[in-house]
C-alpha positions as CSV (number, residue, x, y, z in Angstrom):
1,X,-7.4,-2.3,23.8
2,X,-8.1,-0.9,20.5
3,X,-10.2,2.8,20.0
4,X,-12.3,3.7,17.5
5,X,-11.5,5.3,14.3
6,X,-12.7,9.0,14.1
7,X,-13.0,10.8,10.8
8,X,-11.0,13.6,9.8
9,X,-10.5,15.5,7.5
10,X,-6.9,13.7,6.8
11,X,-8.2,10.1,6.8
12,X,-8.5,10.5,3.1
13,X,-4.5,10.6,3.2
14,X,-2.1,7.7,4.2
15,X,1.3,7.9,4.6
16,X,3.5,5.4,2.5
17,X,6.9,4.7,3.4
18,X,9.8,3.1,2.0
19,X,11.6,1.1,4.9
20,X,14.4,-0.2,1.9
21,X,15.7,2.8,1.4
22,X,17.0,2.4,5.6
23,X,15.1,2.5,8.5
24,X,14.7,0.4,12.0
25,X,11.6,-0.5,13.3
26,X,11.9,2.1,15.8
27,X,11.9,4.3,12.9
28,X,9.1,2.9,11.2
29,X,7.2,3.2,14.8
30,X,7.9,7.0,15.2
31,X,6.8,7.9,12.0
32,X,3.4,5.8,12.2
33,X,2.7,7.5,15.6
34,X,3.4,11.0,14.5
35,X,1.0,10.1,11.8
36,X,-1.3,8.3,14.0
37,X,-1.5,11.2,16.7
38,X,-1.9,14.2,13.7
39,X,-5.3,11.8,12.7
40,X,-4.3,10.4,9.2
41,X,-6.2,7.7,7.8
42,X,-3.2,4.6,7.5
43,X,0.6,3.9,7.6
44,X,1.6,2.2,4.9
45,X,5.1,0.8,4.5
46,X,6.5,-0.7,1.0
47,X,7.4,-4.7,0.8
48,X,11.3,-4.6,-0.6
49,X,13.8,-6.5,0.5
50,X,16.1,-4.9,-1.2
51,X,17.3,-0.7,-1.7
52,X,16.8,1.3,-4.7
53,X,19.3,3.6,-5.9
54,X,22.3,5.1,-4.3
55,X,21.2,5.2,-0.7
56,X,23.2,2.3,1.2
57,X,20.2,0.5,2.2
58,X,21.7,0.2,6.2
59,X,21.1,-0.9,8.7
60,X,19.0,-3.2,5.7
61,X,15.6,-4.8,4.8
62,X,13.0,-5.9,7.2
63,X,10.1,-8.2,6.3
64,X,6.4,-6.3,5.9
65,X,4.4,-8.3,7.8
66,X,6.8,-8.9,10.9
67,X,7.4,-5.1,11.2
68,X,3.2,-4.4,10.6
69,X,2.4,-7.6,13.8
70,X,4.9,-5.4,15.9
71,X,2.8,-1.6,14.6
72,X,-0.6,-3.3,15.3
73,X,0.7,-3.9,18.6
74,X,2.4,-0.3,19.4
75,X,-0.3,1.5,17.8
76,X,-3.9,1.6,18.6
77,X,-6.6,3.2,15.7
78,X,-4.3,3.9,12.6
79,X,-4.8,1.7,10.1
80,X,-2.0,-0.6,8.8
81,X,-0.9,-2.1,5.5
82,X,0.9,-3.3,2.4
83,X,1.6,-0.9,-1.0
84,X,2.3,-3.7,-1.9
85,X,3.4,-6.9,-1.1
86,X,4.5,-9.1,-3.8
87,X,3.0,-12.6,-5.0
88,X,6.5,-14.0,-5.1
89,X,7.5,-13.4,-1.8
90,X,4.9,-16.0,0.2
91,X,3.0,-19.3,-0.5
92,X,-0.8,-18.3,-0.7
93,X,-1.4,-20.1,2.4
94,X,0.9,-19.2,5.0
95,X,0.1,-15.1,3.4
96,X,-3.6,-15.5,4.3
97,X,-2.8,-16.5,8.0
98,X,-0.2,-14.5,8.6
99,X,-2.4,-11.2,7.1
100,X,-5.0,-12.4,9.4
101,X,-3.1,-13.1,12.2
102,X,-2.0,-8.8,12.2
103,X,-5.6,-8.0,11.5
104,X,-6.8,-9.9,15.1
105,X,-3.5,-8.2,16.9
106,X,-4.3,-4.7,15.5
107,X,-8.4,-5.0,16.2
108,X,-9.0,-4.6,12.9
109,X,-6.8,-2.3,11.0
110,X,-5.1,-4.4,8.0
111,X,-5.3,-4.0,4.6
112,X,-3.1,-5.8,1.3
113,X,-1.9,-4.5,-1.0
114,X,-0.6,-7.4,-3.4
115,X,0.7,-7.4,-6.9
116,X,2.6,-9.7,-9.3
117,X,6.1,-8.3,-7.8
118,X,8.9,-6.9,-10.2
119,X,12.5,-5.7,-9.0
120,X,14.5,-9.0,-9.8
121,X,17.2,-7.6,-8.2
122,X,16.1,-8.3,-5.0
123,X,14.7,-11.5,-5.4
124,X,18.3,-12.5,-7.0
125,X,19.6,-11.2,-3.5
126,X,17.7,-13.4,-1.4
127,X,17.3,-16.3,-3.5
128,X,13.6,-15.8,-4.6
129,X,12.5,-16.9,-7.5
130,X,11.4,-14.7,-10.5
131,X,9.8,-15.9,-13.4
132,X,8.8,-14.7,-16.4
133,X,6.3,-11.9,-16.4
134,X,3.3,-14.2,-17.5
135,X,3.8,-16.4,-14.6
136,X,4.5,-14.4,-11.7
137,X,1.0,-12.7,-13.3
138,X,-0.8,-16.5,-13.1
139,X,0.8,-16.6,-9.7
140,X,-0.6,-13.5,-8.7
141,X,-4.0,-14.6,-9.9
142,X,-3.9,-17.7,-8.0
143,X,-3.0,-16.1,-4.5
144,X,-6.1,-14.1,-5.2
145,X,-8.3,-16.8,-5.3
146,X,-7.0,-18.6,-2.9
147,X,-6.5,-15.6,-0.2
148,X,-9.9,-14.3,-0.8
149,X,-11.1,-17.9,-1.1
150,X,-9.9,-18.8,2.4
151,X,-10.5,-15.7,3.8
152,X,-14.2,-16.1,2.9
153,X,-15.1,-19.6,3.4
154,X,-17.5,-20.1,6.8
155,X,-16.2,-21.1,9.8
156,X,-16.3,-25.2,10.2
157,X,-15.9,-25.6,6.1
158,X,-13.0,-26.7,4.9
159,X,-11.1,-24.7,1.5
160,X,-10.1,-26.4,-1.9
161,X,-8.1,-25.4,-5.0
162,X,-6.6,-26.8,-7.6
163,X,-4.2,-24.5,-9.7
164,X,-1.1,-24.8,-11.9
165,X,1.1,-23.6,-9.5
166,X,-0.7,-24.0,-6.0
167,X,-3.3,-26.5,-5.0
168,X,-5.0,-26.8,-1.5
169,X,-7.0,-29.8,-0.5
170,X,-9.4,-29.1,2.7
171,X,-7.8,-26.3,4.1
172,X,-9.7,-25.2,7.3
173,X,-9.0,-22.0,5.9
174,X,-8.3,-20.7,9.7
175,X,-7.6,-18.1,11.3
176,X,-10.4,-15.7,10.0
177,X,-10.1,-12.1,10.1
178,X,-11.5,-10.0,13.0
179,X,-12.4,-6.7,10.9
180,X,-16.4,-6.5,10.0
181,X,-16.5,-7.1,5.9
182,X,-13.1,-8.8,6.0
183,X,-9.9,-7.6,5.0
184,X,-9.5,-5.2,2.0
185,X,-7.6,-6.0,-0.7
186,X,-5.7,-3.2,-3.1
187,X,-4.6,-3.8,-6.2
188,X,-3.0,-1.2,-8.7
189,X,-1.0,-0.4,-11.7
190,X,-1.6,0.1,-15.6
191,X,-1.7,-3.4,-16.6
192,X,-4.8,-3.1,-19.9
193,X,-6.5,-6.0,-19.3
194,X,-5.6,-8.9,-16.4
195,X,-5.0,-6.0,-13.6
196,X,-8.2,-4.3,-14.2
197,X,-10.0,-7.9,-14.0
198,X,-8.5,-8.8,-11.1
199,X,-9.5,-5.1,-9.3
200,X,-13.0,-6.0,-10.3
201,X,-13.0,-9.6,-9.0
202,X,-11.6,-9.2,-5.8
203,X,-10.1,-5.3,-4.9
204,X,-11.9,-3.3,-2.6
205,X,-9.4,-0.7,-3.6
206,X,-7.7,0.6,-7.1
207,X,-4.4,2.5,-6.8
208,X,-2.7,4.2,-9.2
209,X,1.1,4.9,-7.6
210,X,3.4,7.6,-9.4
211,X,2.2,8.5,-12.7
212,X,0.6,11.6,-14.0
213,X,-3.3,12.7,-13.8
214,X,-3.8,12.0,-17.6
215,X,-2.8,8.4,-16.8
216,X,-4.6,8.3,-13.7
217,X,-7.8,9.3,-16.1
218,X,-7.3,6.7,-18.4
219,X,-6.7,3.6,-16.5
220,X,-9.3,4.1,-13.9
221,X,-11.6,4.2,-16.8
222,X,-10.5,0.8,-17.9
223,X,-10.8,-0.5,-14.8
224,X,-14.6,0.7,-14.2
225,X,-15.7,-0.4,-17.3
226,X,-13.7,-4.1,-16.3
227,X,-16.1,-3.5,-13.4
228,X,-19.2,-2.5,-15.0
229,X,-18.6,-6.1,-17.7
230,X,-19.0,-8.2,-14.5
231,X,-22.0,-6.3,-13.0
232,X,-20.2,-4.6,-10.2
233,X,-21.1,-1.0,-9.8
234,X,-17.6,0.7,-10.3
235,X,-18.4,3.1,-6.8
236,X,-18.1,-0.3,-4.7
237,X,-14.1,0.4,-4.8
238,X,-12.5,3.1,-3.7
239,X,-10.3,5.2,-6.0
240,X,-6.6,6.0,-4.9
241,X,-3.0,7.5,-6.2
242,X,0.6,7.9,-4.5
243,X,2.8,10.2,-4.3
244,X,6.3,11.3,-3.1
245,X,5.7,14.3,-0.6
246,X,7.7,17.1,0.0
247,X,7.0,20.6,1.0
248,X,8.2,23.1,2.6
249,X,7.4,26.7,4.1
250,X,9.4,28.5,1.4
251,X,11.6,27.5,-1.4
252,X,14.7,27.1,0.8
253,X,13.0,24.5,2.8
254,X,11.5,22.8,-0.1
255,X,15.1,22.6,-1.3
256,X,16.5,21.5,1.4
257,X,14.0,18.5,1.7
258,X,14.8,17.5,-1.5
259,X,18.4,17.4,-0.9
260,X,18.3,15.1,2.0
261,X,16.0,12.7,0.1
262,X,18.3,12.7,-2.8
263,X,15.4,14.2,-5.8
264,X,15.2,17.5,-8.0
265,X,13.3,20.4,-6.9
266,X,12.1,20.6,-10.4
267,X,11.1,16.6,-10.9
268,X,9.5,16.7,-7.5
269,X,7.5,19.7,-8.6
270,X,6.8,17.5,-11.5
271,X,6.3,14.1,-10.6
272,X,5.0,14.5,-7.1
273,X,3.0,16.4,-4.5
274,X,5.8,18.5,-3.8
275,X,7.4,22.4,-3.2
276,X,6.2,25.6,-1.3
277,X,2.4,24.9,0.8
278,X,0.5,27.1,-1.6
279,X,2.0,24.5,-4.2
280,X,1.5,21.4,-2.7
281,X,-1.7,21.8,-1.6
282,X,-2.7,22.8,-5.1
283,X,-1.3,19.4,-6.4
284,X,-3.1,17.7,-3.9
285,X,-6.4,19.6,-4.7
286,X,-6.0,18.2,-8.2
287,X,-5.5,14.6,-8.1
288,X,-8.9,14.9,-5.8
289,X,-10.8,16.4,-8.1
290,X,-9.6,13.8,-10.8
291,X,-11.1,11.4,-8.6
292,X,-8.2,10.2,-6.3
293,X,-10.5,9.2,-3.3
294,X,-7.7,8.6,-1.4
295,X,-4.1,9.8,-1.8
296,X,-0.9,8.0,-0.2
297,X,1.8,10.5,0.6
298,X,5.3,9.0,0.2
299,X,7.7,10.5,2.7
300,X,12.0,9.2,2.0
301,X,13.0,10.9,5.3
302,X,11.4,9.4,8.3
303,X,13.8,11.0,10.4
304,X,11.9,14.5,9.7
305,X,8.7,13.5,11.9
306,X,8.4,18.1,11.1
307,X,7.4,17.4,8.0
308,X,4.8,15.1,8.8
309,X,3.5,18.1,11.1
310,X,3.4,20.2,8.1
311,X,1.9,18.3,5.8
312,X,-1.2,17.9,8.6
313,X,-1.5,21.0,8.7
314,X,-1.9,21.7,5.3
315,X,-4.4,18.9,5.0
316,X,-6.2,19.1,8.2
């Protein structure tokens, strides 16, 4: 059912999308099948439940990992994932089967992204609970361990874990994932001591979303040398950064981009990979050579499949 993945020379870039902001699944399947057909390495969509800013949100939120079963499904060798899904969203459990349950439907292709979560406005819209930033961090670290932990324990053993705030008594720890070396887990952000930790214990990924390359620099570091204080060689994990794309073939294009997504030409220029080719592929030439591995391109307008066709081109 499923092809093989080829490399190209845009599988080191994965397009990241915001389905919040507004977007149907429909929409969501267009844009991963654009970037599927142009050879990029993954679709990525974000796990809100709630819109950011002044957009209106419409026609409203749709859950990651329903909308991600349904891509693994309609697509057949991009790979899928989370950037990221939060801790307090899902019970440990029920995340580990349901991650593994769209890794057997899309052959293969799933990865997580999970962090400690953090816009209490939309928990506070859907009745989640947020707790204090210490906890939802000791929640975080226990649906580590016990996703990994499950996700790793043989076939006809059973899985047990006793934390503060979950605790699992002879789990059978099914399904498994079908994808050889398992499923791999990102984690990210510029926490100075119990993110790095966490990458080293259990990432297969570090991603660095939004921020500049000075930053980028300096928490990479800290999370190799977290890396190196457990004895794991710091090249094991893959090194990645996001940022919002948009380009265009001259200014006016560029401008108009912006203007439909609702940013500053001069903050995009800034803050993202973004303006005329010549400059956007400069940016882009950058954070790789800082040592961005991987880069996940942020496109707001998924209506403008165009722009994913320039951006491959660039790339490509």
């Amino acid at each position: 059912m499923f092809g093989d993945v080829t490399t190209t020379a845009l599988t080191p870039y994965r397009i990241f999308t915001e389905p919040q902001q507004g977007a149907t699944y429909d929409d969501l399947l267009a844009v991963a099948l654009r970037a599927e057909t142009l050879g990029f390495g993954a679709f990525f969509r974000s796990d809100h439940y709630l819109k950011m800013g002044s957009v209106s949100g419409e026609p409203g939120p749709s859950d990651a990992w329903v909308t991600l079963g349904g891509l693994a499904r309609d697509t057949t060798t991009i790979r899928l994932g989370t950037l990221v899904t939060a801790a307090t969203f899902r019970h440990p459990g029920p995340l580990a089967i349901s991650v593994a349950n769209v890794d057997q439907m899309s052959g293969g292709r799933i990865e997580l992204g999970l962090g400690a979560g953090w816009y209490e406005a939309e928990h506070t819209a859907y009745g989640i609970p947020f707790p204090a930033l210490g906890e939802r961090f000791d929640r975080f670290t226990e649906q580590l361990a016990i996703v990994d932990g499950m996700w790793r324990t043989p076939n006809g053993e059973t899985f047990s874990y006793a934390g503060k705030h979950w605790s699992l008594t002879d789990s059978p720890a099914l399904p498994k994932p079908v994808q050889a070396g398992g499923i791999p887990i990102i984690i990210g952000g510029r926490g100075a001591k119990r993110t790095p930790a966490l990458t080293a214990q259990y990432a297969a990924e570090f991603n660095m979303p939004f921020t500049d390359l000075d930053t980028f620099a300096s928490q990479t570091a800290v999370v190799r040398g977290a890396c190196e204080a457990i004895g794991r060689a710091p090249s094991d994990l893959t090194w990645s950064a996001a940022l919002v794309a948009c380009v265009g073939n001259n200014e006016d294009e560029f401008r108009r981009r912006a203007e439909v997504i609702g940013r500053e030409p001069d903050e995009l220029r800034q803050n993202g990979a973004a303006g005329t080719t010549e400059q956007f592929v400069e940016t882009v030439s950058k954070w790789r050579e800082a040592g961005a591995e991987r880069v996940y391109l942020q496109v707001l307008d998924l209506a403008d499949l165009d722009h994913l066709d320039l951006i491959a081109s660039l790339l490509g």
